[in-house]
C-alpha positions as CSV (number, residue, x, y, z in Angstrom):
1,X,94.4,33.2,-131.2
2,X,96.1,30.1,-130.0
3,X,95.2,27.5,-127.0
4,X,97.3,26.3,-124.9
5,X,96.8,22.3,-123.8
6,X,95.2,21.3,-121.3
7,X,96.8,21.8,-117.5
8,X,97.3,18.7,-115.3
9,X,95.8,20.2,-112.9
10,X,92.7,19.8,-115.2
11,X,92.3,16.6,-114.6
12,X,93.2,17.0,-110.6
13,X,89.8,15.7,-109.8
14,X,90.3,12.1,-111.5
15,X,91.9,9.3,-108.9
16,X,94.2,7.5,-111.7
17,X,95.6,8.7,-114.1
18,X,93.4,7.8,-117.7
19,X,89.5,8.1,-118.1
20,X,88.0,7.3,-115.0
21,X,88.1,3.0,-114.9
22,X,84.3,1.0,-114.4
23,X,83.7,0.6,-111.0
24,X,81.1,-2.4,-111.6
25,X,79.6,-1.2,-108.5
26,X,75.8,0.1,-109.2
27,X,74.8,2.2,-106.4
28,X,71.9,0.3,-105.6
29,X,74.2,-2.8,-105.5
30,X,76.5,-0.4,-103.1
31,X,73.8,0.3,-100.8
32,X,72.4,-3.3,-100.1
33,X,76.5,-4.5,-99.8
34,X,76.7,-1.8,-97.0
35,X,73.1,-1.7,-95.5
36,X,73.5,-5.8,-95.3
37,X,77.1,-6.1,-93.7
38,X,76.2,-3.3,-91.0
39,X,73.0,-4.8,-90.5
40,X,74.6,-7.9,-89.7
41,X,77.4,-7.1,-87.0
42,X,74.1,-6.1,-84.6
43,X,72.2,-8.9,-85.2
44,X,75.2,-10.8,-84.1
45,X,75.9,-8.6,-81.7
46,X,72.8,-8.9,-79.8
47,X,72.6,-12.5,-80.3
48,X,76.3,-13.5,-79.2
49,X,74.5,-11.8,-75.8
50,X,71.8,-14.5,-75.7
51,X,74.3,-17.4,-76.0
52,X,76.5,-16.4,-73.4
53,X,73.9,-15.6,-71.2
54,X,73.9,-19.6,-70.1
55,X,77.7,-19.5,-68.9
56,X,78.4,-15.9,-68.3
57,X,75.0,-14.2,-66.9
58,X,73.1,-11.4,-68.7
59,X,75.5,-8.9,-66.3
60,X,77.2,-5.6,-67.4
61,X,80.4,-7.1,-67.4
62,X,79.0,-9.6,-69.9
63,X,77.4,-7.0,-72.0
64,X,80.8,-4.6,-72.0
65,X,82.9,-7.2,-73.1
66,X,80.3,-8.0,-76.0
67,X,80.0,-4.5,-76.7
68,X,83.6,-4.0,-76.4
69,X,84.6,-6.6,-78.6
70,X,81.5,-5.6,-81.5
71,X,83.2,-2.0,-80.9
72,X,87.0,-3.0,-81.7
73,X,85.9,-5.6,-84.4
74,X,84.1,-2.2,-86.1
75,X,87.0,-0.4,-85.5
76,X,89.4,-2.8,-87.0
77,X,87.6,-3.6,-90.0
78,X,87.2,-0.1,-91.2
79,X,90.9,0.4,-90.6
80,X,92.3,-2.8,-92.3
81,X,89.7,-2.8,-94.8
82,X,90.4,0.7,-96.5
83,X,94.0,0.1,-96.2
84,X,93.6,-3.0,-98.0
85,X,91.1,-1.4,-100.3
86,X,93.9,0.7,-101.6
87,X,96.3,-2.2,-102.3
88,X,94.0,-5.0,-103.9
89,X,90.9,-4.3,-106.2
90,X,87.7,-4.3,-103.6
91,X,86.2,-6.9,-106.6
92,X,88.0,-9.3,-105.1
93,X,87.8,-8.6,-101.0
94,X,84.0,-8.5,-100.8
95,X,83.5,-12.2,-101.6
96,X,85.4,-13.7,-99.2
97,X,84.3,-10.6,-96.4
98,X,81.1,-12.3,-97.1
99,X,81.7,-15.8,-97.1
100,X,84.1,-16.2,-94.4
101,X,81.9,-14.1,-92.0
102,X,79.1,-16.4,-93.2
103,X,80.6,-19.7,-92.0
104,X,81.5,-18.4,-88.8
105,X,78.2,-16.6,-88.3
106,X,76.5,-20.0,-89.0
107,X,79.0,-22.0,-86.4
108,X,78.8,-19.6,-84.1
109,X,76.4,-21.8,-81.5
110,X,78.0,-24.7,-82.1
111,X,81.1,-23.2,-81.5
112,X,80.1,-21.7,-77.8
113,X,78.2,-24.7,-76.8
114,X,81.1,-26.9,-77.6
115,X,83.4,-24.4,-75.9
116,X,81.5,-23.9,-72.7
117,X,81.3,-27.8,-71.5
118,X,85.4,-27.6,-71.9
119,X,86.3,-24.2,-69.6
120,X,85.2,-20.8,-68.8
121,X,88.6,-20.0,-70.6
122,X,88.1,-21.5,-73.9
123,X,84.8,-19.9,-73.8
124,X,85.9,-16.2,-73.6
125,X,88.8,-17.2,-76.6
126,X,85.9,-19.0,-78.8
127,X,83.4,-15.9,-77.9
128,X,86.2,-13.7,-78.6
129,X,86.8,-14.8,-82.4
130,X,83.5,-15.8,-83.5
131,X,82.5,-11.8,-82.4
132,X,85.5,-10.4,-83.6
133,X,86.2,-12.1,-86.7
134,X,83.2,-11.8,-88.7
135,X,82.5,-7.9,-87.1
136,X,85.9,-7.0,-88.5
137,X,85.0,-8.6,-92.2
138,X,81.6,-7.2,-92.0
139,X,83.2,-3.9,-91.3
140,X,85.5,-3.9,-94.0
141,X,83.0,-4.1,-96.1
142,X,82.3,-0.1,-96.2
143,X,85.8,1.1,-97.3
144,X,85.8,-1.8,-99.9
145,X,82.6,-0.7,-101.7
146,X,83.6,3.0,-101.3
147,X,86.5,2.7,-102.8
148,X,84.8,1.0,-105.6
149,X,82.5,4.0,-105.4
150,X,84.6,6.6,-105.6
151,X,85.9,8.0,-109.0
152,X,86.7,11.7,-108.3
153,X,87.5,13.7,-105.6
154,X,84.6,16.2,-106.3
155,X,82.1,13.2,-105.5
156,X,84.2,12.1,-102.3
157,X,82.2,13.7,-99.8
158,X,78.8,12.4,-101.2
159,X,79.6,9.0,-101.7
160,X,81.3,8.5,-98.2
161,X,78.2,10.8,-96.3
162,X,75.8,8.4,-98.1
163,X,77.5,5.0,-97.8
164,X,78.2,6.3,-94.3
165,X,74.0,7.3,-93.3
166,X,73.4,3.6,-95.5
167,X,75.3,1.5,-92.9
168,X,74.6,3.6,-90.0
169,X,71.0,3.0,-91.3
170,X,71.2,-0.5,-91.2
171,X,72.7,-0.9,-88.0
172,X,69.8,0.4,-86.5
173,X,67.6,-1.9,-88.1
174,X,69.7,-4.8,-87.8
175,X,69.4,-3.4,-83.7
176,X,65.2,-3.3,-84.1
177,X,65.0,-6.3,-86.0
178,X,66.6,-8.6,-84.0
179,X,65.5,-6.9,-80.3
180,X,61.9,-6.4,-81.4
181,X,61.4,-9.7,-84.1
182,X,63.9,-12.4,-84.2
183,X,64.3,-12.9,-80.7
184,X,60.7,-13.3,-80.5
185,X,60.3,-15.9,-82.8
186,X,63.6,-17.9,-83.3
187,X,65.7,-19.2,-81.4
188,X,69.4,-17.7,-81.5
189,X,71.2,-20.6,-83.3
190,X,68.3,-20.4,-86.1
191,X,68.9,-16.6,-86.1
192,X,72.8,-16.8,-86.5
193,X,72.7,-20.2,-89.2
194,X,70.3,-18.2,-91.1
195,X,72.0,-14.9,-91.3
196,X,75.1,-17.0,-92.2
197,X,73.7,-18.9,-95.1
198,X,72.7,-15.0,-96.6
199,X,75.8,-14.0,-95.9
200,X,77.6,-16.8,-98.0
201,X,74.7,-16.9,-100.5
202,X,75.4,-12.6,-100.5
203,X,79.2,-13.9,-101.2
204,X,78.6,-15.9,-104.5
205,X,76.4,-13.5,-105.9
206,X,79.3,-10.7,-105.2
207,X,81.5,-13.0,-106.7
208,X,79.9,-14.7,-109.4
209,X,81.7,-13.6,-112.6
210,X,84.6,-14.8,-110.9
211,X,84.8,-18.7,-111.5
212,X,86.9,-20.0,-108.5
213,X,83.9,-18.1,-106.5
214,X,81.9,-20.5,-107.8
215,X,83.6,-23.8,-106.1
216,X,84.7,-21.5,-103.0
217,X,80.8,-20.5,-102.7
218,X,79.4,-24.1,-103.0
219,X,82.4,-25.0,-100.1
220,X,81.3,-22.5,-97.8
221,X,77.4,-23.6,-98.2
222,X,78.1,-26.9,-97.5
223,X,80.1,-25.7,-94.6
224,X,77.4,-23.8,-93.4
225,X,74.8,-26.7,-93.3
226,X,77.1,-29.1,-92.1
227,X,77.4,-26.5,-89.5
228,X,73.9,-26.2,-88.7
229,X,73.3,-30.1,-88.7
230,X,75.3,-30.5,-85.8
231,X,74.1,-27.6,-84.2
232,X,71.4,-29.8,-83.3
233,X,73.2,-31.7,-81.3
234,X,75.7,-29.8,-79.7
235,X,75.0,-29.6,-76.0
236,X,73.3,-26.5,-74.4
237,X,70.1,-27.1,-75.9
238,X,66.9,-25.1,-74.9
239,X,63.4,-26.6,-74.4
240,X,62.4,-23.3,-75.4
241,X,64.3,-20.0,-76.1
242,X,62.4,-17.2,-74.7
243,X,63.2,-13.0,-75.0
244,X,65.5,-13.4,-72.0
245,X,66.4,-16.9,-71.2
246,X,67.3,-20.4,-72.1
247,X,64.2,-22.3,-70.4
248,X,64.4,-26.4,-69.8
249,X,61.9,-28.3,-67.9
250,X,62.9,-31.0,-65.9
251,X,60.9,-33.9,-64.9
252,X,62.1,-35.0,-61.2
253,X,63.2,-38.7,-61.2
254,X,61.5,-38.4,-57.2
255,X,58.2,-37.4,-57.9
256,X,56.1,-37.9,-61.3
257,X,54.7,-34.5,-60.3
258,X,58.0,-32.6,-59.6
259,X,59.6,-30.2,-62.1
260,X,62.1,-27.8,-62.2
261,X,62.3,-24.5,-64.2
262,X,65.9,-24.4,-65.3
263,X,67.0,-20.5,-67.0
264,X,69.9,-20.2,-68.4
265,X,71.6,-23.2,-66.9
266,X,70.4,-22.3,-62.8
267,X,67.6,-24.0,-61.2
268,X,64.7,-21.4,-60.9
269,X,61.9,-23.1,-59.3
270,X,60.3,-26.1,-58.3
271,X,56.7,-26.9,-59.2
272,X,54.8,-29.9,-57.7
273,X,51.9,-29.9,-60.4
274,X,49.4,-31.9,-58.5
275,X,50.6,-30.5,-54.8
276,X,51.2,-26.8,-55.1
277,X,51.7,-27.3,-51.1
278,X,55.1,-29.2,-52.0
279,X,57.8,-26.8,-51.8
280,X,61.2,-28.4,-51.9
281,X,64.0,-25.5,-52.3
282,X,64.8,-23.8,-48.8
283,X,64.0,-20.8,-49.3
284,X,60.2,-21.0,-50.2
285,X,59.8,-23.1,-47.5
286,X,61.3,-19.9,-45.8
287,X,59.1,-17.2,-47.9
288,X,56.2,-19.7,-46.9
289,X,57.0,-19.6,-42.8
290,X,57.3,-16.0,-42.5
291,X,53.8,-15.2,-44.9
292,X,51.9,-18.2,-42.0
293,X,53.5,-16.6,-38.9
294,X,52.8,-13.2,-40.4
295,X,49.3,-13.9,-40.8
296,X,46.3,-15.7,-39.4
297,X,46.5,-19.5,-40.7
298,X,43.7,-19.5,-43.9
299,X,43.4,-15.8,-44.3
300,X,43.3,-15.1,-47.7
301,X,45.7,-12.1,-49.4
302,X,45.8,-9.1,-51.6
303,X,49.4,-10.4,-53.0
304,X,52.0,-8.7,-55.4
305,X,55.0,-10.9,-56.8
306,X,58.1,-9.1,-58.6
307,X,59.0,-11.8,-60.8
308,X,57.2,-15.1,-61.5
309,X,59.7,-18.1,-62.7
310,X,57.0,-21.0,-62.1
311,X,55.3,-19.3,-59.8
312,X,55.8,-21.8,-56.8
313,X,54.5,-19.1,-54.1
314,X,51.6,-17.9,-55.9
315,X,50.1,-21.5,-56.2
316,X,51.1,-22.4,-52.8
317,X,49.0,-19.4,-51.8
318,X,46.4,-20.5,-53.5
319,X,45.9,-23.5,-52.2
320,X,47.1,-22.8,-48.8
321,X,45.0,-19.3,-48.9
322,X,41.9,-19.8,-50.6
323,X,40.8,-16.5,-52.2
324,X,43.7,-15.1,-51.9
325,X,44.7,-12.7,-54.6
326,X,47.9,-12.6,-56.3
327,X,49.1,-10.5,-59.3
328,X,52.4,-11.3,-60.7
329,X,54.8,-9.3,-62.7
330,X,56.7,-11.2,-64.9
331,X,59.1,-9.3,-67.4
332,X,59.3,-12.4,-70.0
333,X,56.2,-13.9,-71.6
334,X,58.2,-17.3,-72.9
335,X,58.4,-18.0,-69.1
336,X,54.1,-17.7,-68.3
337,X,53.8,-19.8,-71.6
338,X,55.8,-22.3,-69.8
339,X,54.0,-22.3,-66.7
340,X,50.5,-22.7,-68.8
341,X,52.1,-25.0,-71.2
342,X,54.1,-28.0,-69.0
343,X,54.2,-25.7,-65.7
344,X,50.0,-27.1,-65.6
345,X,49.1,-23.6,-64.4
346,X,45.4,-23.1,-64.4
347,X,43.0,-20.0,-65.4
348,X,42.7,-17.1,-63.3
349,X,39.3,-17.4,-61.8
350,X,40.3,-20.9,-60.9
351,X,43.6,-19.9,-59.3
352,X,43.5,-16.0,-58.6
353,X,46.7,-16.0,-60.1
354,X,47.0,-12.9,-62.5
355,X,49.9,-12.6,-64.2
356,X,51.0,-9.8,-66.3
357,X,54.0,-9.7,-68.7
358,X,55.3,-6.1,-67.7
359,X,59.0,-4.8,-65.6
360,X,58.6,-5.4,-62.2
361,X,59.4,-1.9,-61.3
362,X,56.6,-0.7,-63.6
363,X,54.2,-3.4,-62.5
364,X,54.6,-1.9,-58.6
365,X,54.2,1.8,-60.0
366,X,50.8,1.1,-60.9
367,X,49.5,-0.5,-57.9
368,X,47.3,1.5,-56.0
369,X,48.7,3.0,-52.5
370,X,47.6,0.8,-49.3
371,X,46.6,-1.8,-51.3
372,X,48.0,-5.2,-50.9
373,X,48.9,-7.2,-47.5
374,X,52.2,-8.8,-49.2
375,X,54.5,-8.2,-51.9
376,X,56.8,-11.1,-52.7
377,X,60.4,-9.8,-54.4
378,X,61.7,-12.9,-56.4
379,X,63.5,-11.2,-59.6
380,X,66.7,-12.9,-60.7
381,X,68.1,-13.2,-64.2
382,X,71.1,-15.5,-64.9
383,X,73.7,-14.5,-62.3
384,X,72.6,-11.1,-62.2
385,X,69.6,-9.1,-60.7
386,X,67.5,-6.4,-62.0
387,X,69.5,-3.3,-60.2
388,X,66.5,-0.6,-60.7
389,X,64.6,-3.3,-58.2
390,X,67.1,-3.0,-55.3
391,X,67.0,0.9,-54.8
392,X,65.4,2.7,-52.0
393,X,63.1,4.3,-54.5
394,X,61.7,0.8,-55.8
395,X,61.1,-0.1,-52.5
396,X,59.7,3.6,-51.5
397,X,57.4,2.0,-54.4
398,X,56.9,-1.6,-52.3
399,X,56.4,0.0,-48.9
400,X,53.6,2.6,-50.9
401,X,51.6,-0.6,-52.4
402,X,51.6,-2.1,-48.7
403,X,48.7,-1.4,-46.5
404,X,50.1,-0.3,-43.0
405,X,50.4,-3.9,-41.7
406,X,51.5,-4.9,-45.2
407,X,55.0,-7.4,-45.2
408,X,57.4,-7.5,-47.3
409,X,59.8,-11.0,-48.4
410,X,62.0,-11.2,-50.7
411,X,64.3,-13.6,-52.0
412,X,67.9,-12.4,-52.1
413,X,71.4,-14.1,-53.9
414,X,75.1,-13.6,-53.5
415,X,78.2,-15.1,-52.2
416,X,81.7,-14.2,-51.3
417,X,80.8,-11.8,-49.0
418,X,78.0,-11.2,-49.6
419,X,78.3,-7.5,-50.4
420,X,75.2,-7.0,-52.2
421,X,73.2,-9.0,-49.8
422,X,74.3,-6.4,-47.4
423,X,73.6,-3.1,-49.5
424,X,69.7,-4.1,-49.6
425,X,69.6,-5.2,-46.0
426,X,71.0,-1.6,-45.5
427,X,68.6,-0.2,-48.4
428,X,65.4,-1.9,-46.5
429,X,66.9,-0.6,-43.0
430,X,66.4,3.1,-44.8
431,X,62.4,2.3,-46.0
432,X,61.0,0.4,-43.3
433,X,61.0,0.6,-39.4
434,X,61.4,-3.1,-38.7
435,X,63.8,-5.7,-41.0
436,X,64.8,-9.5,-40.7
437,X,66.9,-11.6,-42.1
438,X,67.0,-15.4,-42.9
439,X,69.6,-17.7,-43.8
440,X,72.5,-20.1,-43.3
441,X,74.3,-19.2,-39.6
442,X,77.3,-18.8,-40.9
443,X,76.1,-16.1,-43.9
444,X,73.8,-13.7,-41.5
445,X,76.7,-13.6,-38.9
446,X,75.5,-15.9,-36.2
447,X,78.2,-18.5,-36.6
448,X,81.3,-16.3,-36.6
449,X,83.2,-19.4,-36.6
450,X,82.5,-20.6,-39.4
451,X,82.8,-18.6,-42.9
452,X,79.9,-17.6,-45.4
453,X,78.8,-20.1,-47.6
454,X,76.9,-17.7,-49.6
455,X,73.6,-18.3,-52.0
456,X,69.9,-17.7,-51.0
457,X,69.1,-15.9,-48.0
458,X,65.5,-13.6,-47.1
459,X,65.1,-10.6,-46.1
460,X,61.9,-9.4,-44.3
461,X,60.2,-5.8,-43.9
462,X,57.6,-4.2,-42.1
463,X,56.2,-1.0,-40.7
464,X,55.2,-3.5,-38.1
465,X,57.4,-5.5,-35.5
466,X,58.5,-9.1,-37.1
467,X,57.7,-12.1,-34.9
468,X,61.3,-13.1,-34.6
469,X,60.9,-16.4,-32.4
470,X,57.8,-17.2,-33.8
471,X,59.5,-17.4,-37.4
472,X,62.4,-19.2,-36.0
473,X,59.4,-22.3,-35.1
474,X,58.2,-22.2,-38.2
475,X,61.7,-22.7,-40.3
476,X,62.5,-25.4,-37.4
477,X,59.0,-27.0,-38.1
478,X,59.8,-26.9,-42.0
479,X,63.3,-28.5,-41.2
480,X,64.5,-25.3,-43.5
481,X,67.6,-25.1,-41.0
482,X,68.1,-21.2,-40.8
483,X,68.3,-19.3,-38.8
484,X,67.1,-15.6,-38.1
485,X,69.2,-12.5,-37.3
486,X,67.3,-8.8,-36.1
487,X,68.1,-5.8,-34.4
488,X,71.9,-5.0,-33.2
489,X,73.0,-9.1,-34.8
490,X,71.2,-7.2,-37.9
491,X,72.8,-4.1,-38.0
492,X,76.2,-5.9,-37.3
493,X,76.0,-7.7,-39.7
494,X,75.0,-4.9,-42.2
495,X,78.5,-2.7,-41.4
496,X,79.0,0.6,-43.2
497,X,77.4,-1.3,-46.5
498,X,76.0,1.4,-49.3
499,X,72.5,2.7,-49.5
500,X,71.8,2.0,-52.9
501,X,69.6,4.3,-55.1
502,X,68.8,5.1,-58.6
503,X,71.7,7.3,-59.1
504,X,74.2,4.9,-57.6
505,X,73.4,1.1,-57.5
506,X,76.5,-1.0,-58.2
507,X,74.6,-4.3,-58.2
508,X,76.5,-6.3,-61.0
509,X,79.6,-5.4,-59.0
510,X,78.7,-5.8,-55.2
511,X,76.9,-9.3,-56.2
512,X,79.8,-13.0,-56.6
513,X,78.4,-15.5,-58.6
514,X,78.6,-19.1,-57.3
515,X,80.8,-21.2,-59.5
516,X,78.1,-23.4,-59.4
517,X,74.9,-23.7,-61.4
518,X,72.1,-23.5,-59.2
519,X,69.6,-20.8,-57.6
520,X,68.2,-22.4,-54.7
């Protein structure tokens, strides 16, 4: 009996031809390379949001062009990266995926900061790269280490489903980590100079038995903390970076008491620390002259505020009110530590202020029905507002809380045309019987020669009628210079705007931007 040799197709399962070659790849060592690199396209990700959120707003269009760009960067790396796999020996790619990704990671802040003082156009390039260059590097860092993986066909489908579930894996903690921990604790230029220096540090150990990696390595280090030294003193800088903001303080050179609240580059609010009484941007003084004509001079309030900032109305309240009551919802605990910290706000029992670090729209679910004489709207993020706040059921939710002489004031923004301006007015036309709205002449249709100028205007609600010349004394007694617009000049003004809702509420679209910096 006689055997006949071996049939190539024998050996169909081997992917070169020979005994299969040493990958050098353990698959512990394959698992950290992937896990590592996936984690770290979120974490930049979600940070590149935070730095951008300064010159661009925290809006939808910001976060889909972030998202977009992570997305294609993903895309593109796994592409170019397997391709290239197939052409060079991985060995040599995952190095320099590392390093270079590293560097950029690390001057990533510097970078944006430097960019943004220059134009909004060199901005979007610089944001552009720094997103897309190291996600695309990071990416290809999967195909490279499968490749090295990979030695037979009959394996294939267990090494690519692992190495697959390993980076999906790490995305999502790279997602938690940074949402849930880093923000918390670091500020975003820490978080990206740190992951950088791993990432280069993860670049010479990858490429350590290869000498030139060695000189290349100690380069990109030094790059890195070169990098991160003049971080420090790039321009943007935050007195403090909270979950949701870029908070400064700033002393006014008018009043040793004065400061301003500055987020994310706009003016906020204005705090007189020794004279809560002082209110110096127009449209307090406006909140503050509808809440007096509204109610008996002295009377002290049940009051709910969506949104805190330095809580300028609350303390005027309290002095102006005493007793009064007012519960504050504010969505971002670095801003209250402000307020304690250099804002000089006092204890509760001293103040009645109570301020709770919670959504605004959850904060009003729990009040209890009938319950409070005013709620206070004052929510504003960036150039953006919180949309689920605008919708006929959140304020289904204010006109609920209010007792059935209860007011509601809220500050509104926009410009252009103010289309968003004019969804709410038509949103609070829908939920309450009687609406009013303050502002500039020109932007609540009362000066139809002249065009909108656009920026803060307030809008009033009530199941009861609003004192419309009695108002208009007040703002002429607090030299606000508004005016007041109700009934048919209301409804005028208002058009055929959009209801908005839960299902359907446009915001980031309906609401321009000013070109300037400023929230006042």
């Amino acid at each position: 009996m006689t055997t006949s040799p071996p049939s190539p197709v024998a050996d169909e399962t081997s992917l070169a031809d020979g005994p299969p070659r040493d990958h050098g790849l353990g698959p512990r060592a394959a698992a950290v390379l992937v896990f590592g690199s996936s984690a770290a396209v979120l974490v930049v990700e979600i940070v590149a949001l935070r730095l951008l959120a300064p010159y661009l707003g925290l809006t939808l269009e910001t976060s889909t062009m972030v998202i977009g760009i992570a997305l294609t960067a993903i895309a593109l790396g796994s592409w170019l990266g397997g391709r290239i796999a197939d052409q060079v020996d991985p060995h040599r790619l995952i190095g320099p995926a590392l390093g270079v990704s590293g560097v950029v990671v690390a001057l990533t802040p510097l970078l944006l900061r430097t960019a943004a003082q220059w134009s909004p156009a060199l901005l979007l390039l610089v944001a552009s790269a720094t997103l897309l260059v190291p996600g695309a590097l990071l990416s290809a860092v999967t195909p490279f280490v499968t490749k090295l993986r990979l030695t037979s066909l009959a394996e294939t489908g267990t090494v690519v489903g692992r190495l697959s579930g390993v980076g999906t894996f790490g995305a999502i903690v790279g997602t938690v980590l940074t949402g849930f921990v880093l923000v918390s604790r670091l500020p975003v230029s820490s978080i990206l100079i740190g992951l950088g220096t791993l990432l280069v540090l993860g670049a010479a150990l990858a490429g350590w038995r290869a000498r030139r990696w060695r000189r290349a390595s100690a380069v990109a280090l030094a790059t890195v903390v070169a990098g991160s030294l003049a971080t420090a003193f790039a321009p943007g800088g935050c007195d403090a970076e909270t979950r949701y903001h870029c908070a400064q303080v700033v002393a006014d050179p008018e009043r040793d008491s004065g400061r301003t609240l500055v987020l994310d580059g706009l003016s906020h609010s204005y705090v007189d620390t020794e004279d809560p009484a002082h209110l110096k941007f127009a449209y307090v003084r406006a909140i503050a002259s509808v809440v007096d004509t509204a109610f008996p001079a002295g009377e002290p309030l049940t009051a709910h505020h969506i949104g805190g900032g330095g809580l300028t109305f609350p303390r005027y309240l309290a002095v102006s009110r005493p007793g009064t009551r007012s519960l504050v919802s504010e969505i971002d605990g670095g801003v209250v530590r402000i307020d304690r910290d250099r804002l000089g706000l006092g204890p509760t029992a001293a103040t009645g202020i109570d301020v709770r670090v919670e959504d605004g729209r959850l904060g009003l679910r729990r009040l209890a029905a009938g319950s409070h004489d005013l709620v206070v709207g004052d929510a504003f993020g960036g150039v953006s507002v919180p949309w689920h706040l605008t919708t006929s059921q959140a304020l289904e939710d204010v006109r609920r809380a209010l007792d059935e002489d209860g007011l509601y004031v809220a500050n509104l923004i926009d410009h252009g045309e103010l289309a968003f301006a004019r969804a709410e007015v038509a949103t609070l036309a829908e939920t309450f019987e009687h609406v009013a709205l303050l502002g500039k002449p020109a932007d609540i249709g009362l000066d139809p020669t002249a065009s909108t100028i656009g920026g803060n205007l307030v809008v009033v609600a009530s199941g009861r009628p609003v004192d419309a010349p009695a108002i208009q004394e007040a703002l002429d007694a607090r030299d606000v210079g508004w005016k007041i617009a109700t009934g048919d000049d209301l409804v005028s003004w208002t058009g055929d705007a959009r209801v908005l809702t839960d299902d359907h509420a446009p915001v980031d679209q309906l609401l321009q931007p000013s070109r300037t910096r400023t929230a006042r």
